[in-house]
C-alpha positions in Angstrom: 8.6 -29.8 87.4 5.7 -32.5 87.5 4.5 -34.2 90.8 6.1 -36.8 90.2 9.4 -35.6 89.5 9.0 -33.6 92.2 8.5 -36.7 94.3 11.7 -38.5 93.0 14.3 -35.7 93.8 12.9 -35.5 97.2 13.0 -39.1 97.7 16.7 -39.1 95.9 18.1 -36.4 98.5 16.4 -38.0 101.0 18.6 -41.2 100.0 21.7 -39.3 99.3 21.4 -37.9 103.0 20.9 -40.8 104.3 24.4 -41.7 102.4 26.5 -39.5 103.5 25.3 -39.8 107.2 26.1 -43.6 107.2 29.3 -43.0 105.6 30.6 -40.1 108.1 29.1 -42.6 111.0 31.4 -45.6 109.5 34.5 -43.7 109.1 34.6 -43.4 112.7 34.9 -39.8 113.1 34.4 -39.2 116.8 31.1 -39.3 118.5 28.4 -37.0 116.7 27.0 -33.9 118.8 24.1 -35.4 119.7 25.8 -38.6 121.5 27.8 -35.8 123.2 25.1 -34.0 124.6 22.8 -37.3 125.0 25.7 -38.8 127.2 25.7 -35.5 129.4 22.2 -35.1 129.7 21.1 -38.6 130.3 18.4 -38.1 127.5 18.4 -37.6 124.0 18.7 -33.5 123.8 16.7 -33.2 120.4 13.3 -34.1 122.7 14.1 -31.3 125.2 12.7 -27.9 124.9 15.4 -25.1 124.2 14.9 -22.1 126.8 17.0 -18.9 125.0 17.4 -16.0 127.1 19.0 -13.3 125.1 21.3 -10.1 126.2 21.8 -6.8 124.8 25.1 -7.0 122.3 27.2 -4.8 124.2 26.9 -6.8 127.4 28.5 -10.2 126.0 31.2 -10.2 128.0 29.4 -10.0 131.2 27.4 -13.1 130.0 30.7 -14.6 129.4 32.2 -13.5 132.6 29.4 -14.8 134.5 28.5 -18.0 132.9 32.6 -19.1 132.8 32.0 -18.7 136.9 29.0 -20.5 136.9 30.3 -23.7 134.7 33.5 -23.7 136.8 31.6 -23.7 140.1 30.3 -27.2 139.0 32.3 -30.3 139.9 33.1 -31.6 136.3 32.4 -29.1 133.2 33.4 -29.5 129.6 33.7 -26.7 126.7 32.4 -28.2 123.4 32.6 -26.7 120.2 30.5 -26.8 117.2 31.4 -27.2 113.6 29.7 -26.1 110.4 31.1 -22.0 109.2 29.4 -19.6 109.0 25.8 -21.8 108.9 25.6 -22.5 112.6 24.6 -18.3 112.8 21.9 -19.0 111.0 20.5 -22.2 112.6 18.9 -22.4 116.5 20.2 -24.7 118.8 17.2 -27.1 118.3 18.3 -27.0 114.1 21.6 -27.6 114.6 21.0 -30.6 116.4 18.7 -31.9 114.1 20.6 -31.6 111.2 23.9 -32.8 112.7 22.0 -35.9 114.0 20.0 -36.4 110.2 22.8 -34.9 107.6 26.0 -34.4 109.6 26.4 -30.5 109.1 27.2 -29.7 112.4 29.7 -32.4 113.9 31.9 -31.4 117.0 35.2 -29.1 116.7 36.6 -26.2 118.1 35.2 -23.7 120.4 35.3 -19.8 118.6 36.4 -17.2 120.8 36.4 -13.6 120.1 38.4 -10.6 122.0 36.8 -8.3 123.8 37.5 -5.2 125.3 36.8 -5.2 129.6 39.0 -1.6 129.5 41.1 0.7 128.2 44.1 -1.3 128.2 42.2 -4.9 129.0 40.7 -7.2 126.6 38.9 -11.2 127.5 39.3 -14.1 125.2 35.3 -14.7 125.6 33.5 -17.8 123.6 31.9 -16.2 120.7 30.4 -19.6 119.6 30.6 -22.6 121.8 29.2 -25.3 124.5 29.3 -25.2 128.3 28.6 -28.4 129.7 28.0 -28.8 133.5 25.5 -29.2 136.2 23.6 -26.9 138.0 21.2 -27.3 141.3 22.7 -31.0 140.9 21.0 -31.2 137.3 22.7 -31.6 134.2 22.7 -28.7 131.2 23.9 -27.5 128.3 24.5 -23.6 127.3 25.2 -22.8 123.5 26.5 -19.4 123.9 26.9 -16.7 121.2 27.7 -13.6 120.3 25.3 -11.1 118.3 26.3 -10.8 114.4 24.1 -8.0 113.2 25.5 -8.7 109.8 23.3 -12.3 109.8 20.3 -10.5 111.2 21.0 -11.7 115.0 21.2 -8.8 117.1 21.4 -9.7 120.3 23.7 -12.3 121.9 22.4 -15.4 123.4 22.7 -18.6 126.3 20.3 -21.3 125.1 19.9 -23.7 127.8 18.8 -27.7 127.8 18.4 -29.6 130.3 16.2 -32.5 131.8 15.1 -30.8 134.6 12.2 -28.5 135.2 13.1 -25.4 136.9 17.0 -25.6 136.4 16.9 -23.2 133.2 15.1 -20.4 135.2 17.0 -20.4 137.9 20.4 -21.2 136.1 19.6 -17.3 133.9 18.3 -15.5 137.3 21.8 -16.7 138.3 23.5 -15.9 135.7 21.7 -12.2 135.4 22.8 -11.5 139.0 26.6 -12.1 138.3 26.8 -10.4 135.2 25.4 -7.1 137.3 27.9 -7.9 140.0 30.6 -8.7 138.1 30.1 -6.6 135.2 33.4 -5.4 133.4 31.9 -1.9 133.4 31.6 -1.3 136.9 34.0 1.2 137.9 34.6 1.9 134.5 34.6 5.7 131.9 33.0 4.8 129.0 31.2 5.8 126.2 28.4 4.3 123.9 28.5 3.7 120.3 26.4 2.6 117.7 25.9 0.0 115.3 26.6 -0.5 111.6 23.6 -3.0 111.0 20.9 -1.6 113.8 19.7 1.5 115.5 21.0 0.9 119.0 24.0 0.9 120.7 26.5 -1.6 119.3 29.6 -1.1 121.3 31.1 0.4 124.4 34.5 2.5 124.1 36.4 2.1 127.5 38.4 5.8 128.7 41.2 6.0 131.2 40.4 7.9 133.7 41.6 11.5 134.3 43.8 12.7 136.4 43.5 16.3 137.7 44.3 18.2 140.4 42.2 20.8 142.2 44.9 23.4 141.4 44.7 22.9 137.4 41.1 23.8 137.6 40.9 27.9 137.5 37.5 28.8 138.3 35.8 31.7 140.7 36.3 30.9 144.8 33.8 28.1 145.7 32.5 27.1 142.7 34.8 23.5 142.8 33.4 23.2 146.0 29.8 23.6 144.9 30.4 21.1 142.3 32.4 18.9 143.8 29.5 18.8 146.9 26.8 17.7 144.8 28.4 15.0 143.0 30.9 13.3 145.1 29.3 14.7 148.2 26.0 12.4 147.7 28.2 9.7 146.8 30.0 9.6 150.0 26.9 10.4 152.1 24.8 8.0 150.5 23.7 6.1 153.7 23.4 9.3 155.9 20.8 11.0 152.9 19.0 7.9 152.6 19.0 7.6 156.5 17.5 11.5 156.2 14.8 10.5 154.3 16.2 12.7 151.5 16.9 11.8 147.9 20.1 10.6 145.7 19.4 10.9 142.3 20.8 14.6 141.2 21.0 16.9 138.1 23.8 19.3 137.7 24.0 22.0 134.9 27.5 23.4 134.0 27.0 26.7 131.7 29.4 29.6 130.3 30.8 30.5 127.1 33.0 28.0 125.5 36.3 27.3 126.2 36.0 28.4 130.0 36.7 25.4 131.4 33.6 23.2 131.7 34.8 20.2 130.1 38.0 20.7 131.8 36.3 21.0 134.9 34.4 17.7 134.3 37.7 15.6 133.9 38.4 16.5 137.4 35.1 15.0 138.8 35.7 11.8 136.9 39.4 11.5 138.5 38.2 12.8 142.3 35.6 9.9 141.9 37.4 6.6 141.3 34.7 3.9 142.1 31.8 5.7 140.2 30.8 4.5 136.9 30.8 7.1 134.4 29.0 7.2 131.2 30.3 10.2 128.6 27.6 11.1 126.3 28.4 13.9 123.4 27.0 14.8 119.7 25.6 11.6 118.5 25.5 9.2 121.1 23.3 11.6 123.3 20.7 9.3 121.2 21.2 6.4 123.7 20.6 8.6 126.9 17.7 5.7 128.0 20.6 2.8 127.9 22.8 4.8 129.8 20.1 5.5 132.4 19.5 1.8 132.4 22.9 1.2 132.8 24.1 3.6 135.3 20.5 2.4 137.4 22.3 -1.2 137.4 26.5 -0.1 137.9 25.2 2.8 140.9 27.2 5.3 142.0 26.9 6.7 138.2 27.5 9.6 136.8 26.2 10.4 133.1 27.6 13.4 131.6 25.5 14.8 128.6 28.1 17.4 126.7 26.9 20.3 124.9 23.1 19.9 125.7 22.3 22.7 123.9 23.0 20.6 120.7 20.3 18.6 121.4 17.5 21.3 122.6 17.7 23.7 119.5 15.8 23.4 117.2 16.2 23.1 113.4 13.0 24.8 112.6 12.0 27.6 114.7 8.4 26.9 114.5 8.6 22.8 116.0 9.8 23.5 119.6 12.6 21.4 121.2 14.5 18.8 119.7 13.1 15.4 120.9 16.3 14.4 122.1 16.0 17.0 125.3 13.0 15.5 125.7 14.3 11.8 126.5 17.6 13.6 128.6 14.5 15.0 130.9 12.5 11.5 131.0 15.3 9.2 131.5 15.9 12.1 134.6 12.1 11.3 136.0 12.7 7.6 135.2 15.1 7.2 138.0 14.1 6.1 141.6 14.7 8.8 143.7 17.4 6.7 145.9 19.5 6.0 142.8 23.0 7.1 143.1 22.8 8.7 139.9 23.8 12.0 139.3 23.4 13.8 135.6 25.9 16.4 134.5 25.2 18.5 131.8 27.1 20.9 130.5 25.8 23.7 128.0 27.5 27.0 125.8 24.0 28.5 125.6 21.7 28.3 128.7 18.9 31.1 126.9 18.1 27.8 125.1 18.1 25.3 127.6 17.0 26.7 130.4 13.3 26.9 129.2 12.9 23.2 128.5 14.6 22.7 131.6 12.0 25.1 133.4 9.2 23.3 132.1 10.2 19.8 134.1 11.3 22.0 137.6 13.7 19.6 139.9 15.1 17.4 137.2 18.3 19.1 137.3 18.9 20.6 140.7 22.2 22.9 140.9 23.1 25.2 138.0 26.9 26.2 138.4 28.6 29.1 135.6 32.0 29.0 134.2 32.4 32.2 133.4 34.9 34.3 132.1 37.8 34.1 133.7 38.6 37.9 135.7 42.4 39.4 135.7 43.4 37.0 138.7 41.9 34.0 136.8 43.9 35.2 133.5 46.7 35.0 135.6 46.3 31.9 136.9 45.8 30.3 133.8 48.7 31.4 131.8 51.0 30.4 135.0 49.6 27.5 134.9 50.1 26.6 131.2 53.2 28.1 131.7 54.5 25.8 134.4 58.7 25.2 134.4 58.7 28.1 131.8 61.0 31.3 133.1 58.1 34.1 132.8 58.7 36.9 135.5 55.7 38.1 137.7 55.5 41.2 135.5 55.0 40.0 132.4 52.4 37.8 133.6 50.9 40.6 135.5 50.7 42.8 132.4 49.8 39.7 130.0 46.7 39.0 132.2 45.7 42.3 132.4 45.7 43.0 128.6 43.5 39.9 127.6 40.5 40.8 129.5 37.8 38.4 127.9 40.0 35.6 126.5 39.4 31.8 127.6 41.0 29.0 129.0 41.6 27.5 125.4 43.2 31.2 124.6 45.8 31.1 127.5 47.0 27.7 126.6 47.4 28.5 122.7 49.4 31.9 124.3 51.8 29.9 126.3 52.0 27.3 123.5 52.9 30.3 120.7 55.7 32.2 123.3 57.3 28.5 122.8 57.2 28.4 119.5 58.2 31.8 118.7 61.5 31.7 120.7 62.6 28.0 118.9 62.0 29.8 115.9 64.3 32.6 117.3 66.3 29.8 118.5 66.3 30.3 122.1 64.7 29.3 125.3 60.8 30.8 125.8 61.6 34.3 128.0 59.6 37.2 128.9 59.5 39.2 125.5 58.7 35.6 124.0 55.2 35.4 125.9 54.9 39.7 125.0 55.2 39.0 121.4 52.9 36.5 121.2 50.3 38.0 123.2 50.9 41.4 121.0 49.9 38.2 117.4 47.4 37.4 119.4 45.3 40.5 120.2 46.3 41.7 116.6 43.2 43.2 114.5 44.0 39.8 112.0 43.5 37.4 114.3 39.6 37.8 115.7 38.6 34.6 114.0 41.2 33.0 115.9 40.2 34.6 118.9 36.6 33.7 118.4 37.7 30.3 117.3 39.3 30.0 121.3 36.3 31.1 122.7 37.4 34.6 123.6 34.8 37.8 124.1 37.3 40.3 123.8 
């Protein structure tokens, strides 16, 4: 194409835009965006500046939460939606303007609004794409807010403020930061971090009811729950008497012992016994995000951030390179906390041997080391009767069932109790003393080590 031609289909879209702007303005439409805004602001917006602050993804709905308080704080406010699809994702604030002013792409319409999850049973209708218009510090402004969509290359969500007046924008995101920390959906919350489809990063947060254990369905040696149970809740509930003391918050705690004895189990409790703490779960994959959860759990304090099967992550694939990196970042998001942070890190571990020598290397990261081990005869006992609870299985047989399965697990005393079940319906009566023997007798069998081994069991 020659200059001149070149020249004449600019200057012939030019005139075509100019067109179809006049025509949409005669038809009588409704007042354009920008008399909207122009009308709120008491200025044309197009000559203000556009200050963006942007948030991590998986925080939206605090930004929503917080700026929804904010607008309705304000004497008079108005929600304003923009039209256009899927185009306004790809255009700034200042652009959409623009071209809804020049060319009519963007004219007014309805406000988008995603759900979003603020629990395990709780979900918020917050504005994925829309306007908030309201005053602030006695000025006029106007928030776009937005959601991220990784899928259009915008990974973090967004406020993106106008306003006449100097200072307001500043002030109006140091206001809105604060009340999305105290407000936050999270707070209080058990949660765990996922990732993205589109990024490296975490993309979502997956809310967990809480558990709820007793102290008498946790079967471990006399004192250990105690121990535990001191240096994580204790802290917590003698914050102000430590910090009084001079002494420090922030805590590591390292749960190790053969799997299936209970150290999961045993972590369940501590997230039911401590109802106000945030708690961030961290296991196989996510352990990738341990710096946002340290981040987070600096902002939502009390916190507790359990990393599950550590070991996982400290051994290495080739037995020449050292540690996995991964340990590495569990240790420095551990030195990266103040010391009066009301954090405490729980990890829990199958094999210690190769743990314990990273963790050696960085002495008073992790502070109390507590083993689950193998249950003894009274512990056997104490497990099957629990598993066993409403079940008719005399003191004998549970006697002589605990002392025959010297070495089994947790895991294996609840797969007994479940199998005495099953074999009696297949018998087609109710579960009775030579039930639980015959099970125990498959059980111990020569056939059945894998299964054994697959429960955890040593013996």
């Amino acid at each position: 194409m020659d200059e001149r031609t070149n020249e004449f289909v600019t200057s012939f879209q030019a005139f075509l835009d100019e067109v179809v702007y006049a025509q949409r303005r005669n038809r009588g439409d409704g007042p354009s965006l920008v008399a909207v805004l122009t009308e709120h602001l008491g200025t044309d917006p197009r000559g203000l500046p556009v200050v963006t602050e942007e948030i991590p993804a998986h925080l939206f709905v605090d930004l929503d939460v917080a700026l929804a308080e904010v607008q309705d704080a304000a004497p008079e406010h108005r929600l304003l939606g923009v039209g256009g699809g899927q185009q306004r994702r790809h255009n700034s604030l200042s652009e959409i303007l623009e071209n809804a002013e020049r060319h009519g792409n963007f004219p007014v319409g309805a406000v988008d609004y995603r759900s979003i999850a603020t629990g395990p049973d709780t979900v918020r209708q917050a504005i994925s794409f829309g306007l908030r218009l309201f005053t602030f510090d006695g000025a006029p402004v106007a928030v776009l807010q937005r959601t991220a969509e990784p899928r259009f290359g915008q990974t973090t969500a967004q406020m993106e403020i106008l306003t006449a007046a100097g200072d307001v924008a500043a002030a109006l995101i140091a206001a809105v930061r604060d009340l999305m920390l105290r407000r936050s959906v999270l707070r209080g919350q058990v949660l765990s971090l996922g990732g993205s489809d589109y990024e490296p990063g975490v993309g979502r947060i997956v809310f967990h009811r809480r558990p709820a254990l007793t102290a008498d369905q946790i079967i471990l040696p006399p004192g250990v729950l105690d121990r535990i149970g001191r240096h994580v809740a204790g802290v917590a509930t003698h914050r102000d008497r430590l910090r009084a003391a001079g002494q420090h918050l922030k805590r590591g705690l390292l749960l190790y012992g053969p799997p299936g004895t209970g150290k999961t189990h045993t972590v369940r409790y501590l997230l039911g016994a401590l109802p106000e703490v945030t708690v961030i779960l961290l296991a196989g994959p996510s352990i990738a995000y341990v710096a946002e959860a340290t981040q987070m759990a600096r902002a939502l304090q009390p916190a507790l951030v359990v990393l599950e099967d550590c070991d996982l992550v400290a051994e290495s694939r080739d037995h020449h390179a050292g540690p996995q990196p991964l340990l590495f970042a569990v240790l420095e998001a551990l030195d990266g906390l103040a010391d009066d942070a009301d954090v405490a890190f729980l990890l829990t571990t199958n094999r210690v041997d190769i743990l314990e020598p990273a963790l050696a290397q960085r002495p008073g990261r992790v502070d109390l080391a507590v083993e689950v081990p193998l249950p003894d005869a009274e512990a056997r006992r104490r497990l099957i009767e629990l598993y066993a609870r409403g079940l008719p299985f005399g003191a004998a047989t549970l006697d002589r069932a605990a002392g025959r399965s010297a070495g089994i697990t947790a895991s294996f005393a609840k797969e007994l109790v479940r199998r005495a079940v099953l074999v009696a319906a297949e018998s087609g009566h109710q579960p009775g003393d030579a039930d639980l023997e015959r099970a125990l007798d498959e059980m111990l069998a020569e056939g059945e080590s894998i299964t054994r081994s697959l429960l955890g069991s040593h013996g």
